[in-house]
N, C-alpha and C positions, 0 to 999 in steps of 0.2 A: 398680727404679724409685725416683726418687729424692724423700725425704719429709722435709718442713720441721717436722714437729711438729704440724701442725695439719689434719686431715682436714676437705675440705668432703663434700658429700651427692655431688657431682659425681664427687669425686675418688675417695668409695668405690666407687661406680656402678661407673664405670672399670676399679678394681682387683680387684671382684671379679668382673668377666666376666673381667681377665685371668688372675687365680691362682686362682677357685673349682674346687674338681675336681670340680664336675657337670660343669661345663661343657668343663672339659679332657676327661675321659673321652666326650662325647659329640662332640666335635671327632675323639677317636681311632675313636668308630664311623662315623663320616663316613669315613673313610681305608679303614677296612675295607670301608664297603661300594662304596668307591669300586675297590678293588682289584677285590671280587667282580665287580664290572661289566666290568672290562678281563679279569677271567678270559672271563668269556661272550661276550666281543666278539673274544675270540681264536680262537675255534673258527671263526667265518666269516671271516677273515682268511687269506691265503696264509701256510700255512709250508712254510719254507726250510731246508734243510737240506744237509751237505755233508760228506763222508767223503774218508776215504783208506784201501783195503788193500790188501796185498802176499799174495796167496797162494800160500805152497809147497805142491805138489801130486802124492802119488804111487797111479795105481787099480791096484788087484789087477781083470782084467777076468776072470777064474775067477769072483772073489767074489762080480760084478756078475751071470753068470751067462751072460757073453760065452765061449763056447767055437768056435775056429776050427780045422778040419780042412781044409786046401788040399793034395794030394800034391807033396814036391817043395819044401814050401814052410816052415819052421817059425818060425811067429810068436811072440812073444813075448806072459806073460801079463802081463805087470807093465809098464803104462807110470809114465813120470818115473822121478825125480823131475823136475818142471816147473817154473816158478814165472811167476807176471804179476798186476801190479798194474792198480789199479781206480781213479780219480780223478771220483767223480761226486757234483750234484747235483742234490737231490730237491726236488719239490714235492708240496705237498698242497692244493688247495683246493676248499673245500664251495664248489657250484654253486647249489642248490636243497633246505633244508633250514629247512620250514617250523618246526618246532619249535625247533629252533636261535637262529633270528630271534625268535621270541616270547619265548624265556627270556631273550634279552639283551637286548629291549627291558622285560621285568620286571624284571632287574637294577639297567636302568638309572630304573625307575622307582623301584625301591628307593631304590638310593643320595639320588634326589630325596627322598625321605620323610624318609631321615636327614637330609639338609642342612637341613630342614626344624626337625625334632627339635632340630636343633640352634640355630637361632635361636630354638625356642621355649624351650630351655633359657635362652638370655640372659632371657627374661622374666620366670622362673621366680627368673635370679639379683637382677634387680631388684630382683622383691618380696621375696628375704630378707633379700641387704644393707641395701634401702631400710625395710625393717621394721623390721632391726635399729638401725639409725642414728637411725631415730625413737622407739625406745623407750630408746633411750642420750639422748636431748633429754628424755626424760620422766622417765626416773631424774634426772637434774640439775634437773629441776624439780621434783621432789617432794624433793630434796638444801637446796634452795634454801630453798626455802617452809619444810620442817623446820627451819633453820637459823635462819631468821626466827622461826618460833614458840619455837626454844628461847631465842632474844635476849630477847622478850616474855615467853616464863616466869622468866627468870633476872632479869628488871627486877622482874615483879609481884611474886619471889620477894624480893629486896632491898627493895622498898619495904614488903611485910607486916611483914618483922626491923624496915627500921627505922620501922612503926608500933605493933610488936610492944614496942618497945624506950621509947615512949611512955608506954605503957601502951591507945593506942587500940581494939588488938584483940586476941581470945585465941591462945595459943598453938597450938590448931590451925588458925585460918588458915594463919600458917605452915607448920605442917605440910603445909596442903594445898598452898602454893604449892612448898613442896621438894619435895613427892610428886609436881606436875607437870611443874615441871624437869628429874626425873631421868629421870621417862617420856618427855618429852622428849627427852633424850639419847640414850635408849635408843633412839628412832625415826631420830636423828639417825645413830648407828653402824648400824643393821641397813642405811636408805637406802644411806648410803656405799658399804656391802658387796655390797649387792646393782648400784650403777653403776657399781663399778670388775670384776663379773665379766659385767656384760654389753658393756662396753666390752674383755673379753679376747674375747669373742664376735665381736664388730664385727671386733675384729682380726684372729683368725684365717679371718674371710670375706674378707678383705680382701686375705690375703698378709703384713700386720705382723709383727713379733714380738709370740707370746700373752702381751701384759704390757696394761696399762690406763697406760702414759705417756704419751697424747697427748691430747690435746684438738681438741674438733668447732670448725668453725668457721664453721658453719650455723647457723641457728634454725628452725625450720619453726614461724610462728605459725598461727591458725585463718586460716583463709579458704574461701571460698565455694567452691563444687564447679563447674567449669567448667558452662557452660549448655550439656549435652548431655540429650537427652530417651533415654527408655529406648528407644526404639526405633527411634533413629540408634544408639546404644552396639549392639543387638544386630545392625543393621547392618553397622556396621565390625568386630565380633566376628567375623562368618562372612565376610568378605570379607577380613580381614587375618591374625586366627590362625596362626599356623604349626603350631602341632598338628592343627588341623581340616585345613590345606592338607594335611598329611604322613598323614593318616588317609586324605584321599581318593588320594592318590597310591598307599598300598599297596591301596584297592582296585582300584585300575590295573594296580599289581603282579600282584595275585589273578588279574584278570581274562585280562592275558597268559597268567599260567603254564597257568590253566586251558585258553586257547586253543594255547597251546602242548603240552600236553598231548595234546589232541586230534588235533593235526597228526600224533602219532606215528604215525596208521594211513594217512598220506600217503608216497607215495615220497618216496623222497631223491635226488639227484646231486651227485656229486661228481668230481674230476677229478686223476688224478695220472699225474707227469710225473717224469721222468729224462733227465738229460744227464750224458755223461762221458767220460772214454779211460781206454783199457785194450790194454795191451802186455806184452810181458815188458818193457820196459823205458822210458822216458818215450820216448825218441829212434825207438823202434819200436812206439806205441802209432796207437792211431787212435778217432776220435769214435764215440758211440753212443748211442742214445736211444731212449726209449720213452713212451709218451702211452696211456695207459689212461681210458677213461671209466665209471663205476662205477653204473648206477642199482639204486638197490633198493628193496624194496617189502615191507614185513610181512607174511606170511602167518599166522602162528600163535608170537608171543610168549609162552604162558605164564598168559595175562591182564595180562601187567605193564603194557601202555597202560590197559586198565580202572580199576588200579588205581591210577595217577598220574591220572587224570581225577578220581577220587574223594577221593582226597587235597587236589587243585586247587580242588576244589570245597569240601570242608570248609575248607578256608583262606581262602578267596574270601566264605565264607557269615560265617566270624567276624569277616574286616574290616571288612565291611558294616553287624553287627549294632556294633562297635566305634565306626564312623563315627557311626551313628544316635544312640550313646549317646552320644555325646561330643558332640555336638551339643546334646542335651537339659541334658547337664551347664554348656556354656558360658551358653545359655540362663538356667539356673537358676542358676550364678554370678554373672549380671550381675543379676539380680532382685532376690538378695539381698543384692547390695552397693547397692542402689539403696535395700534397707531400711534397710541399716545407716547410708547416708549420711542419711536422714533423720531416724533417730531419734538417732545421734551430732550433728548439727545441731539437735536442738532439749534436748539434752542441754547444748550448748556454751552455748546463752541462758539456760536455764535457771539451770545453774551460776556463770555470770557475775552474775545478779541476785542469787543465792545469796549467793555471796561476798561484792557490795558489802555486804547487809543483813547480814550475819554480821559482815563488818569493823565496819558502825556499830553493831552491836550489842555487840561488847566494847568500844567508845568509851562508850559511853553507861554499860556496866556497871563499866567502870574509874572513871568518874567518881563513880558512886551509890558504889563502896567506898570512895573517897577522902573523899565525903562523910558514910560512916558510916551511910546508908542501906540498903546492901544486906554481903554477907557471902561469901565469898571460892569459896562454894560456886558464885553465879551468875557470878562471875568464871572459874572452873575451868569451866564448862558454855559460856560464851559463847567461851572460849580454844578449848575442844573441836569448837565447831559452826565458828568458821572458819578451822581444821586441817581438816576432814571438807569444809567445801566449797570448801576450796582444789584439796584432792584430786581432788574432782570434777570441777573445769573442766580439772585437767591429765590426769585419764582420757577425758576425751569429747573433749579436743582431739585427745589423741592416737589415742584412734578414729576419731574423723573423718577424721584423716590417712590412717591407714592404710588406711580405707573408701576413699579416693580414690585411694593407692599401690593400693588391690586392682582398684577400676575401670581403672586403664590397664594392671594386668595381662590383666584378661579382654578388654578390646577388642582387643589385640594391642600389636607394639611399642612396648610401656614404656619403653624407654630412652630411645626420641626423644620422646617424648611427656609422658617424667615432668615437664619444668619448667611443662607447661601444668596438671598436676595437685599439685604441690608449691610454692609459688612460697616462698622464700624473700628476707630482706632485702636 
């Protein structure tokens, strides 16, 4: 697929439903179970079949136990050798085979479950590429801001020297402004390290090569959480889902097998048929056929229908309890993302107030050092509080986001739905 250097949100979206290998590997259980289905759907199906032999043929009628005494008359014990060929085809096909029909109709709800599974896995890959992609925007912002503060410590650190150099202030101011500097650099290399290996993360969700040479070319800023109430969201959770749909479908499954199960103590019919010629040789052969009809009826298996009914039935009872949980869980998902959007939303204003009063607060404190009223100590405190609430707004933003990337997971189809929950520039 071909890449310009520059990844949007859109375009990871894309590339990792089509290279993530959840989603490949559940694509290949789709296949499989799609297979298992046409296996089951073949048993009530006609099969056809078609031969060819030639048999050489010689009887010992002694052997057979054929003894002929005629006076007058001496028969021979050893007939052939002989030979004639055979050109027939067979048929086979199930009539009436209740159990039969129920396991291919279980197969076939299987396979529905997987296909299911399997677009629930695209949801699944939304939320990790889309997660990743958003905390690759939040590394560069916390890269950013770091980069900033160290500009700002490397200024307040050049103006102490040269008020140092005056004689206006003592030499540990300086010191304290180099000792913030460096701390700052120091924040500056760990950031870096840490966006260029979550950006090899992105990549390899992506399909890239695992390297950090490309750039986003998204922004995901704060914005408001679409105006869905929690109980439309739990709404469309259980009505679009595809893991809830694929949970109720294996208990569909369940249900068949069980019922198919049971069938086993019902007769069966089935029907088989032959047509062919047979001669000693093609040119002196002639047609023949035969048509068999077959019912039959279980009298005494073993227990083995008992014990496939109870089998059916433990399967049947775990899907059930499976369904019920998963339901509780979707529930409880959407709940607490409904927390998280709230409290990362008032996290986001919070932070934002934070910051402005922290920014004027080292305005105000740079100015009292310039004036000689204050002392390099409330400069290094007032540098440190708006470092810490820069931080801030860029963690609650990107909670926020991700609380809203988690919402259009649990509702279902995230993928259509991400631009209403993500809005970018």
């Amino acid at each position: 697929m071909p890449f310009s250097g520059k990844l949007s949100l859109r375009d990871a979206i894309r590339r990792g439903l089509e290279y993530n290998l959840g989603a490949i590997g559940l694509a290949q259980a789709v296949r499989q179970a799609h297979g298992q289905m046409r296996v089951a759907r073949s048993v009530l199906l006609p099969n056809l079949t078609g031969d060819l032999a030639e048999t050489v043929q010689q009887t010992s009628l002694a052997a057979e136990g054929l003894k002929f005494k005629i006076q007058g008359f001496n028969l021979p014990t050893i007939l052939g050798p002989y030979n004639y060929i055979d050109l027939r085809t067979r048929l086979t096909q199930t009539v009436v085979n209740l159990t039969t029909w129920k396991n291919y109709k279980s197969a076939n709800e299987s396979f529905h479950a997987n296909q299911l599974s399997a677009q629930d896995s695209r949801d699944l890959v939304v939320l990790a590429v889309g997660g990743a992609y958003l905390l690759v925007i939040a590394d560069k912002a916390r890269v950013q801001s770091a980069l900033a503060q160290l500009d700002t410590a490397n200024a307040l650190y050049q103006q102490a020297a040269q008020q140092r150099a005056v004689g206006v202030v003592a030499q540990v101011d300086v010191d304290r402004s180099q000792v913030q500097a460096l701390t700052q650099q120091q924040r500056v290399t760990s950031l870096q390290n840490d966006l260029a290996k979550q950006k090899i993360n992105l990549a390899r969700m992506t399909g890239l090569p695992p390297n950090d040479q490309y750039d986003l070319s998204d922004d995901v800023p704060f914005s408001a959480a679409p105006p869905i109430t929690m109980e439309e969201a739990l709404r469309q959770a259980f009505e679009q889902r595809p893991d809830l749909k694929a949970a109720a479908a294996q208990v569909r499954a369940g249900e068949l097998a069980r019922s198919g199960a049971r069938s086993e103590r019902l007769p069966s019919l089935a029907v088989n048929a032959d047509y062919g010629v047979i001669g000693t040789n093609p040119s002196q052969s002639h047609g023949t056929f035969s048509v068999t009809g077959t019912l039959r009826f279980p009298i005494w298996e073993g227990g083995r229908t008992g014990g496939d009914i109870e089998q059916a039935d433990a399967t049947l009872t775990q899907r059930r309890a499976e369904l019920e949980d998963l339901k509780l869980q979707v529930e409880g998902d959407i709940r607490k993302v409904y927390l998280d959007l709230d409290a990362a939303t008032s996290e986001v204003e919070v932070a934002q107030r934070n910051a402005r009063v922290a920014k004027e607060t080292l305005d105000l404190t740079r100015q009292r050092v310039e004036a000689g009223v204050a002392d390099s100590v409330e400069l290094v405190q007032s540098q440190e509080a708006l470092a810490g609430a820069e931080l801030d707004y860029i963690n609650s933003v990107f909670s926020h986001n991700v609380a809203k990337l988690s919402l259009a997971r649990s509702m279902g189809r995230a993928a259509e739905n991400l631009p209403k929950f993500l809005s970018t520039p």
